[in-house]
N, C-alpha and C positions, 0 to 999 in steps of 0.2 A: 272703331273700337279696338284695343289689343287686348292680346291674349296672350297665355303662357303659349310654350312647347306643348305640356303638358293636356293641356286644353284643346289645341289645335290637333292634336295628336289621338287624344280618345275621340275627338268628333268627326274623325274618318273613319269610323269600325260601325262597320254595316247595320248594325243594332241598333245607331244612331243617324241612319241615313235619313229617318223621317223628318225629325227634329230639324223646324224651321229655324235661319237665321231669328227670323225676328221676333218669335219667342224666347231665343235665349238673350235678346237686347230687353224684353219687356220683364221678364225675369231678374235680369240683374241691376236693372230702373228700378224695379217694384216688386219686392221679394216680397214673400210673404212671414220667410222663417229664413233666416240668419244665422249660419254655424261655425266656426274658426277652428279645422281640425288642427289635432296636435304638432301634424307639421307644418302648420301655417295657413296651408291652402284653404280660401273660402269657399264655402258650400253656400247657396241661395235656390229655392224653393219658388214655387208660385204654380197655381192650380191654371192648367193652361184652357178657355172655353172649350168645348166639341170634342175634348179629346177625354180617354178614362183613365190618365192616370198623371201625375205631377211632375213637371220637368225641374233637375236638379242643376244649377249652372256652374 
């Protein structure tokens, strides 16, 4: 799968050490909510099972 800089970039910062690869592959297969911010970059949503709270891809 590729990703931006930008991407690869915030998903080294310790915040997001939890955050499995393969929820952010199932996430961006199967969003749930779809957003296209103003600079372009897209937002994608999806309630992840077992966990309490929503990963944004």
């Amino acid at each position: 799968m590729k990703f931006t800089q930008y991407f690869l970039y915030t998903r080294q910062r310790a915040d997001r050490a939890a955050i499995k690869m393969e929820w952010i592959e199932e996430t961006i297969n199967n969003p749930v909510h779809t957003e296209i911010q103003s600079d372009g970059r897209i937002r994608k949503w999806k309630k992840i099972e077992g966990t309490t709270s929503d990963i944004t891809a």
